[in-house]
VOTORDO-664049 format. One record per atom (N, C-alpha, C): z, y, x; residue in three letters. Coordinates in Angstrom, 2 decimals. Layout:
! residues N
+---------+---------+---------+------+
|      c3 |      c2 |      c1 | type |
+---------+---------+---------+------+
|       Z |       Y |       X |  Ala |
...
+---------+---------+---------+------+
! end
This chain:
! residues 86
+---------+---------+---------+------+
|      c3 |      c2 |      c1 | type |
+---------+---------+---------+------+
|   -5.44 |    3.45 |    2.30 |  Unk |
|   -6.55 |    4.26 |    2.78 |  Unk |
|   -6.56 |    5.56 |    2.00 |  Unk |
|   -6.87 |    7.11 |    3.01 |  Unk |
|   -6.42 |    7.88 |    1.83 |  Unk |
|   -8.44 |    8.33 |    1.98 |  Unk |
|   -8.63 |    8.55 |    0.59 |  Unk |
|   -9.79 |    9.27 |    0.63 |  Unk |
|   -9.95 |   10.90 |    0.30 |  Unk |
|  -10.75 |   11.46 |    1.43 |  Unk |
|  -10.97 |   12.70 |    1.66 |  Unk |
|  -12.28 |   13.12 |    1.45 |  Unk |
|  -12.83 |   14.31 |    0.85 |  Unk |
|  -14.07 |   14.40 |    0.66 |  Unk |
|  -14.99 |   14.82 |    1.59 |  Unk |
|  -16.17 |   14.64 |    1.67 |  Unk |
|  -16.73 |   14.14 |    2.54 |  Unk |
|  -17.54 |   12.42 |    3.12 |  Unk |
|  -16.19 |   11.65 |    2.44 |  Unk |
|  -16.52 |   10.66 |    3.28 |  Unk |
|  -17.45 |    9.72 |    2.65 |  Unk |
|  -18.39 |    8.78 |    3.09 |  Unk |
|  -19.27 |    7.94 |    1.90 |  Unk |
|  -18.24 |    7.02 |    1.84 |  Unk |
|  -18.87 |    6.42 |    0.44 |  Unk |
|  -18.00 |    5.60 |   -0.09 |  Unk |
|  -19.13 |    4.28 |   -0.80 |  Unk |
|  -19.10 |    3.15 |   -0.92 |  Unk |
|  -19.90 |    2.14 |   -1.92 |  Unk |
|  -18.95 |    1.86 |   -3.00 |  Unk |
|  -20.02 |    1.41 |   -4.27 |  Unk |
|  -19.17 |    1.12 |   -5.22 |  Unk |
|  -19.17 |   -0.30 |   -5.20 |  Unk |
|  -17.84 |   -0.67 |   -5.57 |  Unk |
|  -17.48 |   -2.00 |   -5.70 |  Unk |
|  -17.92 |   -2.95 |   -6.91 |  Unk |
|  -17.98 |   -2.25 |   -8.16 |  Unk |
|  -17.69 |   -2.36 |   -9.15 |  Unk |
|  -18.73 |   -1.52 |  -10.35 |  Unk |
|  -18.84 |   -2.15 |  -11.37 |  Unk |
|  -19.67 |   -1.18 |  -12.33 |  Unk |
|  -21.54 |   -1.66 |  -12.31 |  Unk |
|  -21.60 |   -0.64 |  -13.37 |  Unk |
|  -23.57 |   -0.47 |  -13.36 |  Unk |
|  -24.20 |   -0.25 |  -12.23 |  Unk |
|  -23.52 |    0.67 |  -11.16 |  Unk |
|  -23.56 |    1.58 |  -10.12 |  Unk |
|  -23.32 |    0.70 |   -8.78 |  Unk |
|  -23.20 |   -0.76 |   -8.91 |  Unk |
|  -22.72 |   -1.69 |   -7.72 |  Unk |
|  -23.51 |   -1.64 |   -6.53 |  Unk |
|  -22.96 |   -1.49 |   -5.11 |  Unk |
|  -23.26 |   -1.41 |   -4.37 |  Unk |
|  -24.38 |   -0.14 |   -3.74 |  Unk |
|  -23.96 |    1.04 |   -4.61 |  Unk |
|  -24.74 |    2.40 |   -4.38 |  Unk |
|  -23.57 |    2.98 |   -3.88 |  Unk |
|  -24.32 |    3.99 |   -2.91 |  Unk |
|  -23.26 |    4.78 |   -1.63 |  Unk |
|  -23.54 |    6.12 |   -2.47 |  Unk |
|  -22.34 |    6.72 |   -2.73 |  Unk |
|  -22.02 |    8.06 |   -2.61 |  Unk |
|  -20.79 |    8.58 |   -1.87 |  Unk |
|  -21.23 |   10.26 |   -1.85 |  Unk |
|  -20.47 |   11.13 |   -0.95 |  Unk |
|  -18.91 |   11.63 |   -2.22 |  Unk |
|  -17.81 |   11.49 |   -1.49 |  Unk |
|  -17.08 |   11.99 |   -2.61 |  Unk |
|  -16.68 |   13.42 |   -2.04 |  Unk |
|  -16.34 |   14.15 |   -3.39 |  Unk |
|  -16.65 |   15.11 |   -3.43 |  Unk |
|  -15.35 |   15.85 |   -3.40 |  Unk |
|  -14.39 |   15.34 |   -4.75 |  Unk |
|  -13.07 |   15.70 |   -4.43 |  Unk |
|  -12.06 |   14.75 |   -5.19 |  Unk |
|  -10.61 |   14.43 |   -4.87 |  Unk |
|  -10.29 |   13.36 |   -5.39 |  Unk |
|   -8.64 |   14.23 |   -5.97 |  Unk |
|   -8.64 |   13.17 |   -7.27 |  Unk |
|   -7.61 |   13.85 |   -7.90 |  Unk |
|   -6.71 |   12.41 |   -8.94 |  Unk |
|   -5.56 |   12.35 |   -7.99 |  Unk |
|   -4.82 |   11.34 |   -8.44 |  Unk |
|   -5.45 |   10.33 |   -8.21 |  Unk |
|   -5.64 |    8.79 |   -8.86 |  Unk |
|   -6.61 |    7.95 |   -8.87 |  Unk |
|   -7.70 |    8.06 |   -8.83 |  Unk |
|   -8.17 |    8.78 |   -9.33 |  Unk |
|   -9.96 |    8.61 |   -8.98 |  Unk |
|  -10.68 |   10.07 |   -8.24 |  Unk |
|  -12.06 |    9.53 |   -7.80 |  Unk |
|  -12.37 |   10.77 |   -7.32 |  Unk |
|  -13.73 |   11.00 |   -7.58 |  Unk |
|  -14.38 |   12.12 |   -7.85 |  Unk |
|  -15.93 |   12.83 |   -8.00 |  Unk |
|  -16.71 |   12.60 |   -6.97 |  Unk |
|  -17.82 |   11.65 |   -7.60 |  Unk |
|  -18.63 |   11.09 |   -6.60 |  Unk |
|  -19.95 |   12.03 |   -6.43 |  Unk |
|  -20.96 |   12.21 |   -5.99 |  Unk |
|  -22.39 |   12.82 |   -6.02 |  Unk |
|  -23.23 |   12.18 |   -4.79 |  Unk |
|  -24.40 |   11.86 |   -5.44 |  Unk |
|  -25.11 |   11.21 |   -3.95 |  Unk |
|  -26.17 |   12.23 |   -3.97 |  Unk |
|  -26.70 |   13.37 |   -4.58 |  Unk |
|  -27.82 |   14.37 |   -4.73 |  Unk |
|  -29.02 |   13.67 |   -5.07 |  Unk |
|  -28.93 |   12.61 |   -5.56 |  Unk |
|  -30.02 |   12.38 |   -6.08 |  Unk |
|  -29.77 |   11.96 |   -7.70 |  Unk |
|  -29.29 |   10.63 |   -8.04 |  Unk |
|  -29.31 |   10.01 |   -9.11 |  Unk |
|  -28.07 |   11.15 |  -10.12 |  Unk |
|  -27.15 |   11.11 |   -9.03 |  Unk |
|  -25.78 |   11.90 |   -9.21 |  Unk |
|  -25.50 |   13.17 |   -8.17 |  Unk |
|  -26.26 |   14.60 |   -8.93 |  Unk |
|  -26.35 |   15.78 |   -7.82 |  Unk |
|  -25.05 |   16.26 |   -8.45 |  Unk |
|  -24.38 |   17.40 |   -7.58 |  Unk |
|  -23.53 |   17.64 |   -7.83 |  Unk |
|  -23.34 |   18.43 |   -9.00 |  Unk |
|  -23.94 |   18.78 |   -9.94 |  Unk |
|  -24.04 |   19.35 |  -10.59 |  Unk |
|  -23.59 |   18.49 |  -12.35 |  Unk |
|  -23.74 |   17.00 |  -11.73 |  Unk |
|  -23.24 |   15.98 |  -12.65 |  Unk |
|  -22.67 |   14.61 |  -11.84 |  Unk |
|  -21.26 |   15.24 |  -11.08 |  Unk |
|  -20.32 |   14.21 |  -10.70 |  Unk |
|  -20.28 |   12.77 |  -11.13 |  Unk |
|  -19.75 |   11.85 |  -10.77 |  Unk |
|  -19.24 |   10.81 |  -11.41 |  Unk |
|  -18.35 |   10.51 |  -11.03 |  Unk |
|  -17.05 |   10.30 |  -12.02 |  Unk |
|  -16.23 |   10.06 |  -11.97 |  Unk |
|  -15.48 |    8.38 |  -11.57 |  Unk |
|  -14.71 |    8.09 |  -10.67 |  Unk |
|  -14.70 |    6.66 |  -10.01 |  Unk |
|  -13.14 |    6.53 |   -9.59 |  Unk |
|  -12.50 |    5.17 |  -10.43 |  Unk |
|  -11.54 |    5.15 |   -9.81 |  Unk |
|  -11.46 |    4.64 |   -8.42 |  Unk |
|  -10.78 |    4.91 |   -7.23 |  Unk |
|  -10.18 |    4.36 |   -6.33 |  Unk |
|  -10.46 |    3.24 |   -5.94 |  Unk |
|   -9.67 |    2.02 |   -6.93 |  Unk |
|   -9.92 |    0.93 |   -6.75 |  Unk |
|  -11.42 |    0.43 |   -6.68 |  Unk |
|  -12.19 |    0.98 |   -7.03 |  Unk |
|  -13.60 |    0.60 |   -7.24 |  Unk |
|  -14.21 |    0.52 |   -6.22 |  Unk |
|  -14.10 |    1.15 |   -5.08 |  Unk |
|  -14.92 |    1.75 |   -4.06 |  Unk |
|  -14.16 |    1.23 |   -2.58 |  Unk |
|  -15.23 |    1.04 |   -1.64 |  Unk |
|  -14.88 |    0.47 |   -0.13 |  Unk |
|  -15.73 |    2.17 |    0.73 |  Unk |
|  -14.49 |    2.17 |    1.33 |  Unk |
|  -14.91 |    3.40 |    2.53 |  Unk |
|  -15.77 |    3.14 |    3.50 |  Unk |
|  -16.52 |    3.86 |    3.63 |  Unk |
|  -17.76 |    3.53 |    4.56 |  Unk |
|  -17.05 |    4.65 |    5.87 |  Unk |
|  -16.85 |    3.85 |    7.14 |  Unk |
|  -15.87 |    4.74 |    8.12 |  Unk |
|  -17.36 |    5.25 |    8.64 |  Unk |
|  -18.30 |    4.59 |    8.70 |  Unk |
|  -19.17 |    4.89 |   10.00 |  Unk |
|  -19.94 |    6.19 |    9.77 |  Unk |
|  -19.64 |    6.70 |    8.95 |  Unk |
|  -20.19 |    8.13 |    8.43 |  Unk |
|  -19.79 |    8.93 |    7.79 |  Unk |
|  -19.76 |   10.32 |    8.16 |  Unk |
|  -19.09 |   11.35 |    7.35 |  Unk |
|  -20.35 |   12.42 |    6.86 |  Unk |
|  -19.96 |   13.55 |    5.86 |  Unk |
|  -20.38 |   14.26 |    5.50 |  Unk |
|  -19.88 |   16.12 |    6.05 |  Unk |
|  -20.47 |   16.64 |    6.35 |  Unk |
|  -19.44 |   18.13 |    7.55 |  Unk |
|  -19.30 |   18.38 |    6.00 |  Unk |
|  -20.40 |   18.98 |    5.12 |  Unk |
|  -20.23 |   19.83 |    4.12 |  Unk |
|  -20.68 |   18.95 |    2.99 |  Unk |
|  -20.45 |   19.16 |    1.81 |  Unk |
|  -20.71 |   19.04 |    0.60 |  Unk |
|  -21.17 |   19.82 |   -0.77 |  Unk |
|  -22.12 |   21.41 |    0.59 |  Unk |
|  -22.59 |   22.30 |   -0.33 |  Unk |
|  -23.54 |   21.98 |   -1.42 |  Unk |
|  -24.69 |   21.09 |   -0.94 |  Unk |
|  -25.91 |   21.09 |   -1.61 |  Unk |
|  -26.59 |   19.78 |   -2.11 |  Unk |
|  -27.17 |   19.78 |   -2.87 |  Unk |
|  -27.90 |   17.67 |   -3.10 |  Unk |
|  -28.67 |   17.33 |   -1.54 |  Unk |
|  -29.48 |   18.35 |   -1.39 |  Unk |
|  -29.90 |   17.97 |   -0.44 |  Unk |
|  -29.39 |   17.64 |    0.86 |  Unk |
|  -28.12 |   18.06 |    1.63 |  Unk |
|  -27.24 |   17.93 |    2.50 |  Unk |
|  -26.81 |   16.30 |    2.36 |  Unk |
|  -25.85 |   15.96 |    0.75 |  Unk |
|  -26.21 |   14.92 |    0.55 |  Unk |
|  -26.78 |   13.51 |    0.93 |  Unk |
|  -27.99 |   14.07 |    0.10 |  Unk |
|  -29.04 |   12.89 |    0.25 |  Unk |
|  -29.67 |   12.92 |    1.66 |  Unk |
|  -29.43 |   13.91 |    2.35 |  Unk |
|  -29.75 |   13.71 |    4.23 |  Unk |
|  -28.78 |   12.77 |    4.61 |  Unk |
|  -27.63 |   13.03 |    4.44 |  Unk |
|  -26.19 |   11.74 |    4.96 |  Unk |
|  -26.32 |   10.38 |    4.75 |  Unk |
|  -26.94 |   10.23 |    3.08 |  Unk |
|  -26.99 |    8.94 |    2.65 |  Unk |
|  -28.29 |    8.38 |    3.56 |  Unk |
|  -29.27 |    9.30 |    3.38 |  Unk |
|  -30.66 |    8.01 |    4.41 |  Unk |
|  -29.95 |    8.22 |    5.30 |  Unk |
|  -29.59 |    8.92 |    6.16 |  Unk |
|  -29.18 |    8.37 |    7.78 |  Unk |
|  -28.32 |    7.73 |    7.75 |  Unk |
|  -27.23 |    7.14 |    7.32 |  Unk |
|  -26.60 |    6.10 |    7.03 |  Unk |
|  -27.35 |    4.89 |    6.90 |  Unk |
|  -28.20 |    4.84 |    5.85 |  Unk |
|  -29.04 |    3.76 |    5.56 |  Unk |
|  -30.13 |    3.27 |    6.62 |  Unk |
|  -30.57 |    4.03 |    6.77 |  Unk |
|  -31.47 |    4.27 |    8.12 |  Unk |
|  -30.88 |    3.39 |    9.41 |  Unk |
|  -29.41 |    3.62 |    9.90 |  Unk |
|  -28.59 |    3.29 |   10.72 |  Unk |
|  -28.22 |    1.43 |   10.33 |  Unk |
|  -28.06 |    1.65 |    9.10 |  Unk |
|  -27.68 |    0.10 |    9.16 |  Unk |
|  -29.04 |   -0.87 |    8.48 |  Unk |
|  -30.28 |   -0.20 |    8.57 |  Unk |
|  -31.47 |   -1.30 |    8.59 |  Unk |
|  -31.30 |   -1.54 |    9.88 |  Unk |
|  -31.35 |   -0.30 |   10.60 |  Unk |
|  -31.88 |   -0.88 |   12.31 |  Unk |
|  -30.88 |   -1.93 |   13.06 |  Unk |
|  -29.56 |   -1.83 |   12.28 |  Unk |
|  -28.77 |   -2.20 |   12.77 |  Unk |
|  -28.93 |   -3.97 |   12.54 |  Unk |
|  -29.49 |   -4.28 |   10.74 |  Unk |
|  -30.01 |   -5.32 |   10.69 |  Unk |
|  -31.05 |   -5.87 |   10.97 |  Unk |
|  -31.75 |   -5.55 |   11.44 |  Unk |
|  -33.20 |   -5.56 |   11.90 |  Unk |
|  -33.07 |   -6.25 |   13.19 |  Unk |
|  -32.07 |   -5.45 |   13.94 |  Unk |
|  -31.93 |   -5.72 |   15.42 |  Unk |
|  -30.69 |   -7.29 |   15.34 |  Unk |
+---------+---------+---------+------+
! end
């Protein structure tokens, strides 16, 4: 799977388990995560590869701002309550 930024991602692994961020840019093994809230872009986190499951069902267009962000992540989330709900 190749990861491109933009795309959400969950973590597999870590303190951080099972929190969705947007990655940002990826370099060799690991790549710079930011969700604009906990982790704005302004303080990346760094994540290897292996750690993380690609979330296909959603992308990000841009990765200018926290707030752009944290709009992607609730509608994502948003999408798969209703999805459990229903």
């Amino acid at each position: 799977m190749n990861f491109e930024p933009g795309m959400l991602v969950r973590s597999k692994a870590g303190h951080d388990k099972n929190c969705i961020y947007v990655i940002i840019s990826v370099k060799n093994e690991y790549v710079y995560l930011a969700d604009g809230a906990s982790r704005p872009l302004c303080r990346m986190k760094r994540k290897n590869i292996r750690h993380l499951q690609p979330i296909l069902k959603k992308r990000a267009d841009t990765v200018s701002s926290d707030q752009t962000l944290r709009s992607v992540i609730r509608e994502y989330k948003e999408q798969e309550r209703e999805r459990n709900i229903n």
